[in-house]
C-alpha positions as CSV (number, residue, x, y, z in Angstrom):
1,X,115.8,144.3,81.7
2,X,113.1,144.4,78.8
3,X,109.2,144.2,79.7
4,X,109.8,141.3,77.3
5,X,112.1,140.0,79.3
6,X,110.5,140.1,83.1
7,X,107.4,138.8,81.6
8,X,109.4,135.7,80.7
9,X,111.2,135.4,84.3
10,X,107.9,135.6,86.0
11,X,106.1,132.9,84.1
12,X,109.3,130.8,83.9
13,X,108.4,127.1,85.0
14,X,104.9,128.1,85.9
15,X,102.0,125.7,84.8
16,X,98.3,126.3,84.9
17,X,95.5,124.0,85.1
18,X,91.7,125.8,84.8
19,X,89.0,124.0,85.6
20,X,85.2,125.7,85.2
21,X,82.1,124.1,87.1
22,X,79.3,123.3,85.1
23,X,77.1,126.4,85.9
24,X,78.8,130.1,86.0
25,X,81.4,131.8,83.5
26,X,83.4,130.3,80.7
27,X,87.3,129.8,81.5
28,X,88.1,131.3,78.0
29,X,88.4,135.1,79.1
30,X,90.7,133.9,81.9
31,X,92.2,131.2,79.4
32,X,93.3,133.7,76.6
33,X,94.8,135.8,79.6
34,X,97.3,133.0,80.8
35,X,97.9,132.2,76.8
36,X,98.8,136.2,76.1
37,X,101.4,136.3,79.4
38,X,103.2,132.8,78.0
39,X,101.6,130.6,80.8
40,X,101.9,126.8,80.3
41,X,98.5,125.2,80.5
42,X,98.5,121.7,82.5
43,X,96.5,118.7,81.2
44,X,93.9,117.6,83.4
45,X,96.2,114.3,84.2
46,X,99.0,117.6,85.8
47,X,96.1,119.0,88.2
48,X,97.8,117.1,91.0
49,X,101.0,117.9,90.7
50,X,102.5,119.4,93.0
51,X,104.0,122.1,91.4
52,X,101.0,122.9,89.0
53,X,98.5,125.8,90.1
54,X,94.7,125.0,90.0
55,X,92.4,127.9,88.7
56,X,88.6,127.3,89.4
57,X,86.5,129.4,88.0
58,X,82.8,129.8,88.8
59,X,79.8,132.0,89.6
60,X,80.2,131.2,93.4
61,X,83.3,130.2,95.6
62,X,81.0,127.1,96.5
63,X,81.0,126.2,93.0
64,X,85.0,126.4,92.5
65,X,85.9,124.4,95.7
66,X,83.6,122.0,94.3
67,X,84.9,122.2,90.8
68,X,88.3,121.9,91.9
69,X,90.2,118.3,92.2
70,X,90.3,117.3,95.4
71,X,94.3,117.0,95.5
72,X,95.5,119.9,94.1
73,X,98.3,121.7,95.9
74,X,98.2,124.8,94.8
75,X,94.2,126.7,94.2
76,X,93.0,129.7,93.5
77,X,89.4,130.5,92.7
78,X,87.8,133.2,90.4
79,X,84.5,133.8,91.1
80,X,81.7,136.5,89.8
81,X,80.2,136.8,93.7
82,X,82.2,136.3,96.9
83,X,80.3,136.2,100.5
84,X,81.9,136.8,103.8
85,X,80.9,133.0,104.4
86,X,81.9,131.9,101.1
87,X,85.4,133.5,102.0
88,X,86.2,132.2,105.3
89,X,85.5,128.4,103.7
90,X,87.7,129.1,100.6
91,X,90.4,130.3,103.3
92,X,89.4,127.2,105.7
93,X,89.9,124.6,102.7
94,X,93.7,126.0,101.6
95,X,92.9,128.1,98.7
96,X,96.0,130.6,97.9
97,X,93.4,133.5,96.3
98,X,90.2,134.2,96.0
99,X,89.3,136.6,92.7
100,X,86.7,138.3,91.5
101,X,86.0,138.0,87.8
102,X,84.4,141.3,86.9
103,X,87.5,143.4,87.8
104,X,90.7,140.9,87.0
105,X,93.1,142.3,85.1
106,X,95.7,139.9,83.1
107,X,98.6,141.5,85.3
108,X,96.2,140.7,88.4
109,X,96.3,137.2,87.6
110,X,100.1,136.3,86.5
111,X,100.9,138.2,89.9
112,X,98.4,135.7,91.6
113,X,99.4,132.9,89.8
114,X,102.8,133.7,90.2
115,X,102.3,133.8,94.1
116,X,100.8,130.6,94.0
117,X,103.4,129.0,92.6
118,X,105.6,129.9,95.2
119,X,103.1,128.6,97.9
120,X,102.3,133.1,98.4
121,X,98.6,133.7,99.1
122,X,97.3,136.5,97.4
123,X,93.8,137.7,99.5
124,X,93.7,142.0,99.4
125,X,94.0,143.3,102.9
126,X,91.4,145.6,101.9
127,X,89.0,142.7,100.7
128,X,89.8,140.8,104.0
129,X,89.0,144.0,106.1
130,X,85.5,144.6,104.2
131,X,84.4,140.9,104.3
132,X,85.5,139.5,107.3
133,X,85.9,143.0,109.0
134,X,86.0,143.7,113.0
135,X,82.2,143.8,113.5
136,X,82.2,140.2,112.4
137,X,81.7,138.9,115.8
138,X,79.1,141.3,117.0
139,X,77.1,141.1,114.0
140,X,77.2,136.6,114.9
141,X,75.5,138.2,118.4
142,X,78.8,137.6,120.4
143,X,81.9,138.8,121.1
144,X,84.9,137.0,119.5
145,X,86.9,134.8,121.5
146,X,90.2,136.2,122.8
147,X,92.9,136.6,120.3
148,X,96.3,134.9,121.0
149,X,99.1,137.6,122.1
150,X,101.6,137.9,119.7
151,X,105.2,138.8,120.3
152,X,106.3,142.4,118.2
153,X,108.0,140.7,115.5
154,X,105.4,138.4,114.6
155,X,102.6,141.1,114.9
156,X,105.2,142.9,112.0
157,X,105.4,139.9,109.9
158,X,101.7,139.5,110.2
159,X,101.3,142.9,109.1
160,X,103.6,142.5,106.0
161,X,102.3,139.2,105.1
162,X,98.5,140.9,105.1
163,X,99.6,143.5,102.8
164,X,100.7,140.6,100.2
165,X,104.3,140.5,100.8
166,X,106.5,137.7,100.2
167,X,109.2,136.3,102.2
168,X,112.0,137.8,100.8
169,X,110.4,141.5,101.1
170,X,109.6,141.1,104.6
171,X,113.2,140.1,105.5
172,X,114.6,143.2,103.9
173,X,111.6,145.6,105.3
174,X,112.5,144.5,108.8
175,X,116.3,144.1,108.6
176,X,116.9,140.4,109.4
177,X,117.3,137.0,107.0
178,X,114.4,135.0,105.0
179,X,115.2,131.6,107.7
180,X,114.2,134.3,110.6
181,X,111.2,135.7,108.8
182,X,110.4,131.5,107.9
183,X,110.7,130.8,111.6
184,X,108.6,134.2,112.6
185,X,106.0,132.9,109.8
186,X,106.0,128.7,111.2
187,X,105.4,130.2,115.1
188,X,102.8,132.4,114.0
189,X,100.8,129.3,112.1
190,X,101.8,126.9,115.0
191,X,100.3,130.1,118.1
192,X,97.2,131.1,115.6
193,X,96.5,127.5,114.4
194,X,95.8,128.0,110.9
195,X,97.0,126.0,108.4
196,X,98.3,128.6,105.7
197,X,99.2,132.1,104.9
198,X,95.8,133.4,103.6
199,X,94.4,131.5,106.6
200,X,96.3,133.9,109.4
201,X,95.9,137.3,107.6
202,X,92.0,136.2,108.0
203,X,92.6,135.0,111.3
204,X,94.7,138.1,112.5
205,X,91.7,140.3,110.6
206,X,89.1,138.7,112.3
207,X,90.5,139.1,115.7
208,X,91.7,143.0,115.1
209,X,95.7,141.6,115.3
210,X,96.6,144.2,112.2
């Protein structure tokens, strides 16, 4: 298959709605970037829908949860700064990535687009590590509560899903169907009590589970 080609499967069906907040970075960089990979921008009337991805962009995460409608489904932010705190409320209020603008790359953001789309949360294990890292806890002046234990397949999913993979991947690195890795992935949000993917891989970080 062409390059031509694979670009057009990837952004097949996928629609984008940016919204900016009034203080921090112009949309337009990030804007001309959807435009060049053949992404379908969504009217603001589309933010809601269910199958349209929300990009807010904005100097601070604050600023993009703020900026961003209040029902969309699908949200990632792009931000210039990005705090530990700033992070962990992003993750808490369901956003599917959290991007900085001075090093996104156009392939950077299909792929996280792209993710989002398919409900795939797209937060760097290495970003998680730095930011929310194992010291967290002793740096609040307390030791973290006790982390939940975890059976060994779901520590392996966990593992997969915080190195970005998607369901179908983890199925085929560990040998067993995309329903099993589903079920593995529903347990694992019902034993951590987190509400989506992004959510447990901060979760498992947090409490040193990968």
């Amino acid at each position: 298959m062409s390059a031509a080609a694979r670009l057009v499967t990837r952004t097949a069906g996928l629609r984008v709605h940016v919204v900016a907040a009034r203080r921090g970075p112009a949309p337009a960089r990030l804007t001309a970037m959807l435009h060049q990979a053949g992404v379908a921008l969504a009217p603001p009337a589309e933010a809601s829908a269910r199958d349209t991805v929300v990009v807010a962009v904005a100097a601070t995460v604050e600023d993009a949860l703020a900026a961003a409608p209040p029902t969309a489904h699908r949200l990632l932010t792009v931000c210039d700064t990005v705090s530990p705190a700033a992070l962990r409320r992003a993750i808490g209020a369901g956003a599917l990535a959290v991007l900085r603008s001075a090093d996104l790359t156009p392939d950077q953001l299909l792929a996280a687009v792209h993710d989002a789309h398919h409900g795939i949360g797209r937060i760097p294990y290495t970003a998680l590590v730095q930011l929310l890292g194992g010291a967290d806890g002793q740096r609040r002046g307390g030791a973290p509560p006790a982390p939940p234990a975890l059976t060994a397949r779901q520590t392996a999913v966990l593992g997969l899903m915080a190195e970005g993979h998607g369901n179908a991947v983890i199925a085929r690195k560990l040998s067993c169907s995309e329903h099993t890795v589903k079920n593995v992935i529903y347990e694992l949000m019902a034993r951590l009590q987190v509400r989506n993917r992004a959510h447990a891989v901060a979760h498992a970080v947090r409490h040193g589970l990968v």
